[in-house]
C-alpha positions in Angstrom: 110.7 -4.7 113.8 112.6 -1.7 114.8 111.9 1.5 112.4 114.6 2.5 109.7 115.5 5.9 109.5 114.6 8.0 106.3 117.7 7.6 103.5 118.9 10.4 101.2 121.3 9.2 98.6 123.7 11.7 98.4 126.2 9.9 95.8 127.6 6.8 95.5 130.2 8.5 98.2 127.6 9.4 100.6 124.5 9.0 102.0 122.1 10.9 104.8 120.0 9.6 107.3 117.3 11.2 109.2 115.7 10.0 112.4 116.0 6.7 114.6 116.0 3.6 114.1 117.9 0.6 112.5 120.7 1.2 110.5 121.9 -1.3 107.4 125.2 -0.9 106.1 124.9 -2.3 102.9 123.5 0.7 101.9 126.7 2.5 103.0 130.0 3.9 100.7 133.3 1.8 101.2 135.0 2.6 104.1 132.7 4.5 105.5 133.4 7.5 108.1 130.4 9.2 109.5 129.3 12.7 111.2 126.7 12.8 113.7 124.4 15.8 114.7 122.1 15.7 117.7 120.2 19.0 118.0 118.6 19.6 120.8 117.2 22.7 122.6 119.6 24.8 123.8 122.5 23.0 122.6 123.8 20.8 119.5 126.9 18.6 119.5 128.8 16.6 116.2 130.9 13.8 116.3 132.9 12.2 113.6 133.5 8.7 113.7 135.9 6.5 111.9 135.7 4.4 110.9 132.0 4.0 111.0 129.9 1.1 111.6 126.6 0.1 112.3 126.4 -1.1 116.3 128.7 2.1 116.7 126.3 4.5 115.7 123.0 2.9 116.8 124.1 3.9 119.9 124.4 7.2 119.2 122.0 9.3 120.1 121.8 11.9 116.9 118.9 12.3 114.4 120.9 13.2 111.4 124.3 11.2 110.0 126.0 11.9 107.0 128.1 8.4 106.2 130.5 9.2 103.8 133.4 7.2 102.2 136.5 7.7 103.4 138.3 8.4 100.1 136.2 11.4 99.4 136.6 12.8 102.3 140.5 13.1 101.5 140.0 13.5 98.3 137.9 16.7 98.8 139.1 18.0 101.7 142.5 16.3 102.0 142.8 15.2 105.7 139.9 13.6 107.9 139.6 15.1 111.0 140.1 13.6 114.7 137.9 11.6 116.0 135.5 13.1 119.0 132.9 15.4 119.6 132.4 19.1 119.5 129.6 21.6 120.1 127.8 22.8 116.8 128.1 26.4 116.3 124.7 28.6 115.1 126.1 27.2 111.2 126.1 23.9 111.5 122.8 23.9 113.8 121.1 25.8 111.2 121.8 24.1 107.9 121.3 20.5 110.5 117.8 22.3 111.6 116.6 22.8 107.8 117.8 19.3 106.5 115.3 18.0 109.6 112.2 20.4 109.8 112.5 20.8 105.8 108.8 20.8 105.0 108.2 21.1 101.4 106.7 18.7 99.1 108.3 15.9 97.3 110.5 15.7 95.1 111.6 19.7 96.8 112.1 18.1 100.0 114.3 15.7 99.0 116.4 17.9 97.1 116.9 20.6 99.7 118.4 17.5 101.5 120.9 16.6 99.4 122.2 20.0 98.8 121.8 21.3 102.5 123.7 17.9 103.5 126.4 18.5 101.1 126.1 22.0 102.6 126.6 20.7 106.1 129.3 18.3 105.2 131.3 21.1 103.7 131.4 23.7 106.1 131.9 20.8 109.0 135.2 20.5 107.1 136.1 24.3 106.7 135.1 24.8 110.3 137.5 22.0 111.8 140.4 23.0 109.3 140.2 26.2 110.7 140.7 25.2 114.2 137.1 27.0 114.7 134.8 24.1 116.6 135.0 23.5 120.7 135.6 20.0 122.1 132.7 19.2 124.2 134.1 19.5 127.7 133.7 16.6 130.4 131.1 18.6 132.2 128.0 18.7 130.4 126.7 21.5 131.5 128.9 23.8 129.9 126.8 25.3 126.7 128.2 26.1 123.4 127.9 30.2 124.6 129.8 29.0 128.1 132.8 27.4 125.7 132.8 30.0 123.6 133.5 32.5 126.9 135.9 30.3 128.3 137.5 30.6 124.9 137.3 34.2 125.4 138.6 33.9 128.7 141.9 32.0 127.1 142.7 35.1 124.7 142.0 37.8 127.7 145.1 36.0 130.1 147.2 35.4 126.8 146.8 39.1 125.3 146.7 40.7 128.6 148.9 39.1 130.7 150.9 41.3 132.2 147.8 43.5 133.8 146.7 42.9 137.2 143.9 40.2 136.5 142.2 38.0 138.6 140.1 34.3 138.2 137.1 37.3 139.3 138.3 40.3 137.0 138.4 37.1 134.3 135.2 35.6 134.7 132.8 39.0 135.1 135.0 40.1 132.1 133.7 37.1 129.9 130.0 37.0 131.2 130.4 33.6 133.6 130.9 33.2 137.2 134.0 32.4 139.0 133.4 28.3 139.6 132.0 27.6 136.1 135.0 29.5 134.8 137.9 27.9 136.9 135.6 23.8 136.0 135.3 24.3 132.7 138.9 26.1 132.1 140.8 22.8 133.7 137.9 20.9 131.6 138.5 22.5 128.3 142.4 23.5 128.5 143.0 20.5 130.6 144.9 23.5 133.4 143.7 26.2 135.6 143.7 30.0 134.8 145.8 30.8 137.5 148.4 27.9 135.7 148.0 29.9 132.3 148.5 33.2 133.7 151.5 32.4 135.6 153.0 30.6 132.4 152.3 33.5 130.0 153.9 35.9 133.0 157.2 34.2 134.0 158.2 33.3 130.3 157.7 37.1 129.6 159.8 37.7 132.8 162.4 35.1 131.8 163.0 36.5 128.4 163.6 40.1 129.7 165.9 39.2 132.4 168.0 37.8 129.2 167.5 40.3 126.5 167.1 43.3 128.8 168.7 45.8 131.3 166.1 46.5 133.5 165.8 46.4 137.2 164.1 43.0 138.5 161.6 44.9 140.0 160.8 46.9 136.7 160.4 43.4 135.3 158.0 41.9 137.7 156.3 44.8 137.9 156.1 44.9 134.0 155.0 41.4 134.3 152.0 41.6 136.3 153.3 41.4 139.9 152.0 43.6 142.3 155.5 43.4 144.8 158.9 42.1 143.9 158.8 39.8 146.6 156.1 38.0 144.9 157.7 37.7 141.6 160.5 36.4 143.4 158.6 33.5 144.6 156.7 32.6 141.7 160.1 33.2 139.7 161.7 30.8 141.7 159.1 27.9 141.9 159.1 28.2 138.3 162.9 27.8 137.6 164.5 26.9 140.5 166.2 30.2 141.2 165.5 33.6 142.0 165.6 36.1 139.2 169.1 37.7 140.0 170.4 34.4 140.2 169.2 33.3 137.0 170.2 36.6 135.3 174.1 35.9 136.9 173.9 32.7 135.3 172.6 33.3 132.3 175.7 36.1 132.1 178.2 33.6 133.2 177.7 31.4 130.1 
């Protein structure tokens, strides 16, 4: 008979389980939604699922759930969150570690359970409210430290923009080489660097050839681009038209 994992009873709103093994539902809240950890060595992940159920996360390969009922959840909280998987930052990996090494005596151990859990469940919450947690990327050999610079990498082309940066000047910028940068960029942000850096350029460009005065070269140079005659181009794939033409018509309306 397969082994059952270890149950702490929460509330009647949610329960933890530690370990592997068979699950049984009728142990479960109502409408159950669940979070899994897996913790593993260098690298955590969670995953909300929801609705939960029992063949679903058997084959999950996590050593700590917290099942909880769905009306909690918005009850406390007031939203659930998407469904999918994210690395676990240094927070959540910590308070997951000491729920599953926790080696004090009973009854101690089981209530550092039930308050770390309730501990882990709420800042799980505060961290996906705040936008704070990474999707885990389609290549899985991108760390939580590798999403994080990528991350890094994002704010770099959207804050600085208009300086001369390359995918190399990027990547030794945010501590990761060029390929894992541009692989796990398109896997994260679902389009290149060069894509983003181009965007954030020519709709900085476009807006000055409306509001401003100044020379299209001034602009492109202002922009990022090294010659006018490559502003030009990029201007023009990106609209259709070449900057002095779109500044004509944008006069002509």
């Amino acid at each position: 008979m397969p082994a059952r994992r270890v149950l702490i009873q929460v509330s009647p709103e949610m329960i933890t389980l530690i370990g592997a093994g068979a699950l049984d539902p009728a142990s479960w809240p109502e409408q159950p939604v669940a979070f899994s950890f897996a913790i593993g060595d260098p690298s955590a992940t969670l995953a909300y699922h929801g609705p939960a159920d029992a063949a679903t996360l058997e084959a999950v390969e996590a050593s700590l759930l917290l099942i909880v009922a769905r009306s909690a959840c918005q009850r406390i909280f007031g939203s659930l969150p998407p469904e999918g998987a994210f690395h676990a930052p240094p927070t959540l990996r910590g308070i997951a570690a000491a729920i599953l090494g926790c080696t004090l005596a009973e009854p101690a151990r089981t209530t550092l359970r039930l308050a770390k859990a309730i501990e882990l469940l709420c800042e799980t919450f505060q961290l996906l409210g705040s936008d704070a947690l990474i999707a885990t990327a389609r290549d899985a050999q991108l760390s939580y430290g590798d999403c994080e610079r990528i991350r890094a990498a994002r704010r770099l082309v959207e804050t600085r923009w208009n300086e001369k940066l390359t995918l190399d000047s990027i990547a030794a910028a945010c501590g990761l080489n060029r390929s894992k940068l541009a692989r796990g960029f398109r896997d994260l942000f679902n389009h290149s660097v060069g894509g983003l850096l181009a965007e954030q350029r020519l709709s900085a460009a476009q807006q000055m050839l409306l509001a401003t005065e100044l020379p299209i070269s001034s602009i492109g140079y202002r922009c990022g681009y090294g010659t006018n005659a490559a502003f030009t181009r990029a201007f023009s794939r990106r609209y259709g038209m070449a900057p002095s033409g779109f500044r004509a018509a944008s006069l002509n309306t």
